[in-house]
N, C-alpha and C positions, 0 to 999 in steps of 0.2 A: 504493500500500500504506500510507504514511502517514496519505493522508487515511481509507481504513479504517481503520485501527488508531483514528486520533482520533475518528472516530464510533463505533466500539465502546466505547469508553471512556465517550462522553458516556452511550450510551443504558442502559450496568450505572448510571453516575452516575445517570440522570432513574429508571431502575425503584426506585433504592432509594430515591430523595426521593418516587415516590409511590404506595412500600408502607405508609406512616401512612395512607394515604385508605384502600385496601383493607382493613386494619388494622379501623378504624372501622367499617367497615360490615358484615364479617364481625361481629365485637364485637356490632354490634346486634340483626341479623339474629338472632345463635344465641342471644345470652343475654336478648334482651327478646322480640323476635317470633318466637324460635325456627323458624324455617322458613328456606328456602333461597331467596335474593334473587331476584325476578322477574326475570327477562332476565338472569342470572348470566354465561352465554356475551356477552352484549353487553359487559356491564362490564369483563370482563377482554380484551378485544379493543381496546376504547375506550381502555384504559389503555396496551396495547402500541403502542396508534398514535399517543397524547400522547408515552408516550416516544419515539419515534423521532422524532417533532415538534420535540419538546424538543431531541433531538441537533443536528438538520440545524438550526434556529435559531440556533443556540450556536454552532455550528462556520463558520458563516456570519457571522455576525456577527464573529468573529473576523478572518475574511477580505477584510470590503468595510466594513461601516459603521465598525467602532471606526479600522484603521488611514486610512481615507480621512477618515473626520472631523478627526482626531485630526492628521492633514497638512495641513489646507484651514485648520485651525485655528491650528498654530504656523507655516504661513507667513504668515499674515492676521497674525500678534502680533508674528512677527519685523520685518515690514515695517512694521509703527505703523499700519495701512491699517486705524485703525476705521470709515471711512466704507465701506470694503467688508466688515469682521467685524461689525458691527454690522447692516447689512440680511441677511446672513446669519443670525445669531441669529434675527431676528423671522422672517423666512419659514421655517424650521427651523421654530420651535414650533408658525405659524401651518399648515403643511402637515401638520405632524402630527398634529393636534388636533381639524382642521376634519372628517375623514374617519374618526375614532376611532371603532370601534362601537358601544364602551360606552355613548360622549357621546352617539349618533345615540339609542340604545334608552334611558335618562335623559332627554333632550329631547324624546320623545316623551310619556314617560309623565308629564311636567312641564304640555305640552300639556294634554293630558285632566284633570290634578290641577285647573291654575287654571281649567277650563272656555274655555279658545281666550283666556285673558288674556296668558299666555307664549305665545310664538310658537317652534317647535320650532328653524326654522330660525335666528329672529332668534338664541336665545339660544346655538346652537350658535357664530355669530359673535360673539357678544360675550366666549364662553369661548379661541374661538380669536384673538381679537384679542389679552387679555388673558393669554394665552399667548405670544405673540408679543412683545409689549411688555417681558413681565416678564422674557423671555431678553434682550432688551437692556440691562435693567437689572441682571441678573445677569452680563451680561459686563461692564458698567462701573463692578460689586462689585469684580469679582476685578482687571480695570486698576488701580483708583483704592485699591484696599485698607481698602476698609470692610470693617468686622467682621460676619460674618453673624448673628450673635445678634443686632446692634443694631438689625437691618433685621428680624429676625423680632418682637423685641419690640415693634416700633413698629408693625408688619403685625398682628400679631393682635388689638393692644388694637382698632386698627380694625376685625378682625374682629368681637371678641368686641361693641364697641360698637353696630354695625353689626344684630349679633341681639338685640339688647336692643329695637330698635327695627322693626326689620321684619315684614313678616308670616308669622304662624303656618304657611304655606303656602310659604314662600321657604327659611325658615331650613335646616330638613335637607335640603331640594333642593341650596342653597347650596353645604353642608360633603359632602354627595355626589358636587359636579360636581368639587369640587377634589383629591378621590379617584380621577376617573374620566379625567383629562386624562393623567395617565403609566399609559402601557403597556406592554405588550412592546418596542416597539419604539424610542417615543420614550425609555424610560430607559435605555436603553444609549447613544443617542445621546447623548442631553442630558449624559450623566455624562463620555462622551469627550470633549465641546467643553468644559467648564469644567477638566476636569483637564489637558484640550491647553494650554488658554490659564494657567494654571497653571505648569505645567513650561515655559512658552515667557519668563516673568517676572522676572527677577532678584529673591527676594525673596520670592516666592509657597511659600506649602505646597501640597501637591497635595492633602495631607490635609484642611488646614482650610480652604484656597481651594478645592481643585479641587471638591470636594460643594459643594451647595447650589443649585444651579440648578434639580436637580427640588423642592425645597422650596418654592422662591419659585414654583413652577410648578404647587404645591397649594393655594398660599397665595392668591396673587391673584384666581384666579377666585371666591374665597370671598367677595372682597371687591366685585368684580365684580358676579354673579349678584344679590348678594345688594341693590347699587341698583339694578340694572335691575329689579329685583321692586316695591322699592318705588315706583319710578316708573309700572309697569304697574297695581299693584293699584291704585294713588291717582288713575290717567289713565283706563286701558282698561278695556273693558267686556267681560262674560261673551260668548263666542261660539259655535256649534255647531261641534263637532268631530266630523268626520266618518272614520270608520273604515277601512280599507285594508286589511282581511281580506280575504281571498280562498280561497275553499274549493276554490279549482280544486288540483290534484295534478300537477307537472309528471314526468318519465320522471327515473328515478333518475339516466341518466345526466348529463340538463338541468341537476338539480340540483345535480351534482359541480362543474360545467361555472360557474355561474353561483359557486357558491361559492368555487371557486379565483379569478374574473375577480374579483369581490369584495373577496379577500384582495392581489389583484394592486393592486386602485383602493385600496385604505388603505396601501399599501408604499409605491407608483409618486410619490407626492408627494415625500415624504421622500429617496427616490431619486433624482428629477428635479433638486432644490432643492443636491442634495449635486453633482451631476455636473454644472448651469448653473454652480456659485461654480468646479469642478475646471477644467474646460474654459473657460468663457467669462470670467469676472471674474479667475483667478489665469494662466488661458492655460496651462494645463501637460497633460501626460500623467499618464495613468496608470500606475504606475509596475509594476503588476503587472496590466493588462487583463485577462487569461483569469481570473488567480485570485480578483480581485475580480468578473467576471462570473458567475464559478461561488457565489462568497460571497452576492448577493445573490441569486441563483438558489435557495439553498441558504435563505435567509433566508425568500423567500416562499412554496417548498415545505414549509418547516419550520410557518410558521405555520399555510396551509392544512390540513396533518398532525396538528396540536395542536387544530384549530379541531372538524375531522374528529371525531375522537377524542372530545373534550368533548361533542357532540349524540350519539356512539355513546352511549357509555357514562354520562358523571360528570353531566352534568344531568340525563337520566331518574332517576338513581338519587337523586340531591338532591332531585329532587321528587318521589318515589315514596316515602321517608324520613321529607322532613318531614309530608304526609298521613300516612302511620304514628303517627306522634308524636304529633301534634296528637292523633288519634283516641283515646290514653292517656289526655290530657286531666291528666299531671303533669307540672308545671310543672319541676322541679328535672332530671329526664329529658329532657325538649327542651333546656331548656341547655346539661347534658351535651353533646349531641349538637351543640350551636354551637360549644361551646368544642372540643371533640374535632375535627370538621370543622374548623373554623378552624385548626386547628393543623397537620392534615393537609395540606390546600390549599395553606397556606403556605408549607412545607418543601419543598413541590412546582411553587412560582412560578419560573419561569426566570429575568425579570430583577431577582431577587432574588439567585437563583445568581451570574449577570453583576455583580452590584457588591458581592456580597460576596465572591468572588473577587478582583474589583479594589481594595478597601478591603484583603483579606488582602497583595497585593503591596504596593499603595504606600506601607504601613506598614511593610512589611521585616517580618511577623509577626508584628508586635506585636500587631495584633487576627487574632481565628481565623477566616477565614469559617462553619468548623461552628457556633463559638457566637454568632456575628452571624445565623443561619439562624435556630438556636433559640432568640434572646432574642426578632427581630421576631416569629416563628410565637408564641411565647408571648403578648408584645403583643398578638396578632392574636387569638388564643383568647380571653385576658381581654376584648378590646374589644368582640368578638360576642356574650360571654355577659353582659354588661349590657345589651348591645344588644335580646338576646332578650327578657332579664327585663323591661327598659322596656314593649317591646309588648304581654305577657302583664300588668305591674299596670297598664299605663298613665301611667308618669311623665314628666315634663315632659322632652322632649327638650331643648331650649333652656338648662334648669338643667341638666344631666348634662354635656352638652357643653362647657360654660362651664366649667364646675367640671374636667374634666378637662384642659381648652385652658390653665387658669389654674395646672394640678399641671406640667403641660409646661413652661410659663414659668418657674414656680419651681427646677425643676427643672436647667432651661435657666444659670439664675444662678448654680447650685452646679458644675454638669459641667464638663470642663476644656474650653477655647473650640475647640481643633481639632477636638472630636470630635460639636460640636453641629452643623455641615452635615451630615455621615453622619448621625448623628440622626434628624435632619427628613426627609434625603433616603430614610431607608428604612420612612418613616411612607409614603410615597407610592410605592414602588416593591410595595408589598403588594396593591394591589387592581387587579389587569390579569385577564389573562383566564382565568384559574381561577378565584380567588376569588370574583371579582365575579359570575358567572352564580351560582355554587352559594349566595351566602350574600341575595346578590336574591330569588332561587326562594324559600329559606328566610323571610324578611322578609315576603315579599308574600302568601305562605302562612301564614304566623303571622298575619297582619293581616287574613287573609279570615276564619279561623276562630273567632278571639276576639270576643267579644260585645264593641261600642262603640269597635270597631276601624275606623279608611276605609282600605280595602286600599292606595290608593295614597297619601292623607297618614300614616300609621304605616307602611307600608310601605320609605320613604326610613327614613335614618338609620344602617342597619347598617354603611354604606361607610365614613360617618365614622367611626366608633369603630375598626370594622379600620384605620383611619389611624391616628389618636389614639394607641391603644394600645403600635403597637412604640416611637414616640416616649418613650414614658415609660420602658419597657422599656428602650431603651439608656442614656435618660440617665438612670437608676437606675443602670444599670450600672458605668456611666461613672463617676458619682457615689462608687461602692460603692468601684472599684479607686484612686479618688484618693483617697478616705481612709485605706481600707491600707495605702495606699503612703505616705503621712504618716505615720500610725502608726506603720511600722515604722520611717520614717527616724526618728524621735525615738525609739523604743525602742534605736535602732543608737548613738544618738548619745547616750544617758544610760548604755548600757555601754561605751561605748570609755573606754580607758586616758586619762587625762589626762595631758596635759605636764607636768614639774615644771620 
């Protein structure tokens, strides 16, 4: 009865984070195309079956990945056994990363972009390697007590450097792959093992150490991709790339069938990796076998469910939307509709849910999850709707990017230092598997329709700005609340009573 009561709860929780999407699309439907949404019954079906998705992930997660990580972790910290917490970290990232769909469907379409110059699979290892690597580096942040600002400001000038100089074809491929490595599943992980190894620390914040792993975990492969590019276009040669469409129709049940074994093969790594360190390298039991069995049960039914859901309903209608739009042919009207989507999708991302939740506890309340929800989803509106504008005049990705990579920075220097890991870390928890199908669909449709558009080079770029964006947005925020808070203490302190 409990764990009912907890799944009811979640799933009134995920319907009303995504009553903004329905929201939207009613809104357009009645007041621009006035007519009543093709496949209406699909959408609202699609949507009840994300939320329940939504639930059964959540509540799973709750029960096998956070507290088994989060034990594998402060026994690995208590014991000083970095030569065992550390191959953990890299196989962690690397398991999670290599079998990521978003990366698979990016590294394909990276494929085709450079003409068989990127290699799908190469680069899909080279984002998981540098996955891998940079969780090792971020556990021997939070050991060794380096300041995470210092390691992001040194990281980006390298990024930003890095695009200055590479090619026109690499760059938002680049700043998209480092969007598409945190997902549902690895950001709840990732966020457990640094705040495990945090709390296990004499000396650590959980706040200002524990975040920052998915940051470094955006960050790297930005810098990654973006030499392997330059190496490829200056060495390798155009190649034919061959297609792997298939018009064949398999039996609806096949399909069910192959998509859950799917969603099992992106879980199963993650899971393996967690239950070899539980059992073989730490030699322990499980300390709650059944309820942790049920939790990651609960975790890949949830996904499947959410995945489900998303082909019902929210990407037909994404792409059925933006053909609408486009066909308007006003520019200020499709934006709307990026920044509105964007804000929708976002409110409705899970492991967004998941760590703003967990930023609301380990600050004792001091920050809100509601308005850590609605600062990133805002971030995420503004970052789409220049993102749109770009592909509709055409402006220089590389400058946009720079320029707002370098407002972050700035920004970075003002905010107060514990609150820039959560920062970073919820620039990258934004683009999983909501956002990313509907605001791609949108991108790559915008880039087919506009004249002197290449559907797949303008088509990249929108992931990065939904990154980009909540980043500024909180350390705006951040920003705002430590100078009121100055303010007022000096306004407290030039009316108090003086001593005589």
């Amino acid at each position: 009865m409990k764990l009912l009561g907890s799944l009811r709860r979640r799933f009134i929780h995920a319907l009303r984070a995504l009553l903004p999407i329905l929201l939207v699309v009613v809104l357009f439907q009645a007041a621009v195309f006035r007519q009543v949404p093709e496949g209406a019954g699909s959408i609202l079906i699609g949507l009840l079956i994300v939320a329940a998705g939504i639930a059964l992930f959540l509540e799973g997660l709750e029960r096998s990945v956070f507290p088994v990580g989060k034990s594998i972790t402060n026994k690995l910290v208590k014991t000083a056994s970095l030569w065992k917490l550390l191959p953990f970290c890299f196989f962690i990232g690397f398991a999670a990363v290599i079998a990521e769909p978003a990366l698979i469907s990016v590294a394909d379409q990276a494929e085709l972009v450079s003409e068989g110059r990127i290699n799908s699979m190469t680069l899909r290892f080279v984002i998981a390697l540098s996955v891998g690597l940079v969780m090792v580096i971020g556990a021997l942040r939070v050991f060794l007590g380096w300041a995470l600002h210092r390691v992001l400001l040194i990281g980006y000038t390298v990024v930003i450097g890095l695009t200055l100089i590479s090619p026109e074809e690499v760059a938002s491929l680049a700043y998209d792959s480092g969007g598409v490595t945190t997902n549902i599943v690895t950001v709840p992980l990732i966020a457990a093992i640094g705040i495990g190894m945090a709390a296990s620390i004499t000396g650590r914040s959980r706040l200002g150490d524990g975040f920052g792993l998915v940051a470094l975990c955006v960050m790297v492969p930005m810098i990654s991709v973006q030499l392997y590019g330059i190496v490829v276009y200056q060495l390798g040669d155009a190649a034919a790339v061959v297609s792997t469409d298939s018009a064949d129709e398999a039996a609806w049940w096949l399909d069910l069938l192959v998509g859950l074994m799917t969603v099992i093969r992106d879980v199963l790594p993650v899971i393996a990796v967690v239950l070899f360190f539980q059992f073989v390298v730490l030699r322990r039991r499980l300390g709650n076998p059944i309820g942790v069995t049920v939790g990651f049960a609960m975790v890949v039914l949830g996904l499947y469910g959410f995945i489900v859901g998303l082909q019902i309903g929210l990407l037909p209608m994404g792409s059925r939307m933006a053909e609408q739009l486009i066909e308007t042919d006003q520019v200020l009207l499709i934006v709307a509709f990026g920044v509105l989507i964007g804000f929708a999708t976002t409110m409705a991302e899970p492991a967004l849910m998941a760590i703003s939740e967990e930023a609301q506890e380990i600050s004792e309340k001091r920050l809100s999850a509601n308005t850590l929800r609605v600062l990133v989803a805002c971030g995420v509106a503004v970052g789409i709707g220049v993102g749109v504008l770009r592909i509709l005049t055409g402006g220089s990705f590389v400058a946009i990017i720079i320029g707002l990579y370098l407002l972050a920075l700035l920004l970075l220097l003002l905010a107060p230092k514990d609150l820039v890991p959560l920062s970073f870390d919820l620039g990258g928890v934004t683009t999983s598997e909501i956002t990313v199908p509907l605001i791609t669909a949108l991108g790559i449709g915008l880039a087919t329709a506009t004249p002197g558009r290449d559907m797949l080079m303008d088509g990249f770029g929108l992931i990065a700005f939904a990154s980009v964006g909540p980043v500024i947005a909180v350390l705006a925020y951040a920003c705002v609340v430590r100078f009121a808070a100055t303010a007022q203490a000096r306004r407290s302190s030039s009316t108090a009573p003086k001593e005589t």
